[in-house]
MITI-861569 format. One record per residue (C-alpha): residue number from 0; x, y, z. Coordinates in steps of 0.05 Angstrom, whole numbers. Example, Ala and Ser with C-alpha at 12.3 -4.5 7.8 and 13.67 -1.06 7.14 Angstrom:
2
VOMAR;torkol;xx;yy;zz
VOMAR;0;246;-90;156
VOMAR;1;273;-21;143
This chain:
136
VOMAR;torkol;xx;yy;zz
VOMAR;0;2587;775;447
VOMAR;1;2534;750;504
VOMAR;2;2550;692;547
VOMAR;3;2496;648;510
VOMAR;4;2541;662;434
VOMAR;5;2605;640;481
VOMAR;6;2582;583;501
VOMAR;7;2554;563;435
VOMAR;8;2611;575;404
VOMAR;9;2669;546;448
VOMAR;10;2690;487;411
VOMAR;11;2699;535;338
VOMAR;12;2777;542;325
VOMAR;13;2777;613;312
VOMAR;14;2820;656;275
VOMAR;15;2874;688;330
VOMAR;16;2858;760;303
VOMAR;17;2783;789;304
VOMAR;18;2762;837;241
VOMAR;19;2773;921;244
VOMAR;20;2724;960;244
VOMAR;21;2748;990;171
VOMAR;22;2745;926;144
VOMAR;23;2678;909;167
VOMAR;24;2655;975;145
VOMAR;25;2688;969;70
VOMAR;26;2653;905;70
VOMAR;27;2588;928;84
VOMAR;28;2589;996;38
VOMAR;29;2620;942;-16
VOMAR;30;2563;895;-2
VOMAR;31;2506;940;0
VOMAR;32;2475;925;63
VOMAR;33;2485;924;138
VOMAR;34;2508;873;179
VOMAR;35;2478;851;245
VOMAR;36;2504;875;295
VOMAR;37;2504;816;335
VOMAR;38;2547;782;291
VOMAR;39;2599;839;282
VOMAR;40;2616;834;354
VOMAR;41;2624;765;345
VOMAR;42;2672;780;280
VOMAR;43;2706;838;320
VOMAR;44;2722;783;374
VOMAR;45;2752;731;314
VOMAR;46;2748;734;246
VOMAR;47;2716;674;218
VOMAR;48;2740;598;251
VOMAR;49;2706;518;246
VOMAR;50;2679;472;288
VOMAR;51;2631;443;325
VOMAR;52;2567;473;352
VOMAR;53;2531;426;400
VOMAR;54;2526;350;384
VOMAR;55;2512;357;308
VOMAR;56;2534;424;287
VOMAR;57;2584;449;246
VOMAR;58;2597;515;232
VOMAR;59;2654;545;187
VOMAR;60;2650;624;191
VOMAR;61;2694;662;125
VOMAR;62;2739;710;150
VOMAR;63;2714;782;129
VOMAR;64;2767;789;76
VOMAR;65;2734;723;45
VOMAR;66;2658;739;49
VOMAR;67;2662;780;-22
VOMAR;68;2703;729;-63
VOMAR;69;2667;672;-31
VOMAR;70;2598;707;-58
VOMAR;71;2629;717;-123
VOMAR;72;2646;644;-126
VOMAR;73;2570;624;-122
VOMAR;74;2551;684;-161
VOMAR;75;2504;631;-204
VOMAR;76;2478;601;-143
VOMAR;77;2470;675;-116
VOMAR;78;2440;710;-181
VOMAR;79;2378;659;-160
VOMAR;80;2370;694;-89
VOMAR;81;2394;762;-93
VOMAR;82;2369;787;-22
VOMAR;83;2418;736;13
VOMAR;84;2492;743;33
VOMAR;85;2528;676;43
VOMAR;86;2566;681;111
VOMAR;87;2591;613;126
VOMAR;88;2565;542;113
VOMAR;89;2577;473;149
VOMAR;90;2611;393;135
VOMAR;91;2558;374;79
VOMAR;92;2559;443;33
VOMAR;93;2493;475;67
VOMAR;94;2502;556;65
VOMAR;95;2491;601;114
VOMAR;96;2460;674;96
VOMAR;97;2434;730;122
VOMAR;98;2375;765;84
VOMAR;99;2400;825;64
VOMAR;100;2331;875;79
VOMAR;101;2302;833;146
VOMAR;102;2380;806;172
VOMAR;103;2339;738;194
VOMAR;104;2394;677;180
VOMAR;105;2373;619;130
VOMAR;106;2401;548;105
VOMAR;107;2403;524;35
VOMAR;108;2448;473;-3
VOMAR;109;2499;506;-34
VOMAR;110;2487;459;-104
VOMAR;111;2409;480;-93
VOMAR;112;2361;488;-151
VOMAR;113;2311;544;-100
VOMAR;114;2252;517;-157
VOMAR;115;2247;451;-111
VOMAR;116;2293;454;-60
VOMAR;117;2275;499;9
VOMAR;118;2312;560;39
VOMAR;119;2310;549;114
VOMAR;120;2297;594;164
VOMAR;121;2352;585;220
VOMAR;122;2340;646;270
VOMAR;123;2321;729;269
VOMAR;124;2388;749;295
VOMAR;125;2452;711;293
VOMAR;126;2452;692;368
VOMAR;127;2384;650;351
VOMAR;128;2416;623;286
VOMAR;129;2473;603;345
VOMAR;130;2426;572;386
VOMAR;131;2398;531;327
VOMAR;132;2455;503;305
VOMAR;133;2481;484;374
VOMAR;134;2404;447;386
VOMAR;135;2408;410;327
């Protein structure tokens, strides 16, 4: 994890153990796409945690172990944008997800209806979603 992440991230209670590498991997064969790499180091580090990310930030990152079941429990939310992978979301129910093919970050209410309401574009790697969050 770069300094920059640290920083970011410093107020986040995070889990005392990070992920293994096996489970990252089963996760990633089971969910059909690769990770960025930028946030597995971060995961390797802790795995998952909530809190604060600058002034009005809030991040709460699923454990590995959770990432599945949590999709699965939005599957009708998900079944609208199939190339994303929920990875976390903050206080007011907005979602966090990486794009599965480009691994750029985006926002979206988690109760959306993605006819009218926006999928945001938050950062290409995780370090700039990070950064966005903490300069909100």
């Amino acid at each position: 994890m770069n300094n920059n992440t640290s920083f970011y991230l410093r107020e986040i209670v995070k889990n005392e153990s990070g992920a293994s590498e096996i489970s990252i991997s089963k996760l990633q064969e089971q969910a059909g796409f690769e990770l960025p790499n930028d946030y597995i180091d971060v995961m390797k580090l802790f795995d998952g945690g909530e809190g604060e990310v600058g002034e009005n930030g809030w991040l709460c990152l699923f454990p590995v172990s959770d990432l599945l079941p949590v999709n699965n429990d939005y599957v009708l939310l998900m079944k609208q944008i199939p190339d994303y992978f929920l990875f976390g979301k903050d206080a007011a129910d907005t979602g966090f997800a990486f794009h599965k093919l480009r691994k750029t970050i985006h926002s979206f209410g988690l109760m959306s209806d993605f006819k009218t309401d926006p999928i945001e574009f938050c950062g290409n790697s995780f370090t700039d979603f990070i950064e966005y969050l903490y300069n909100l």
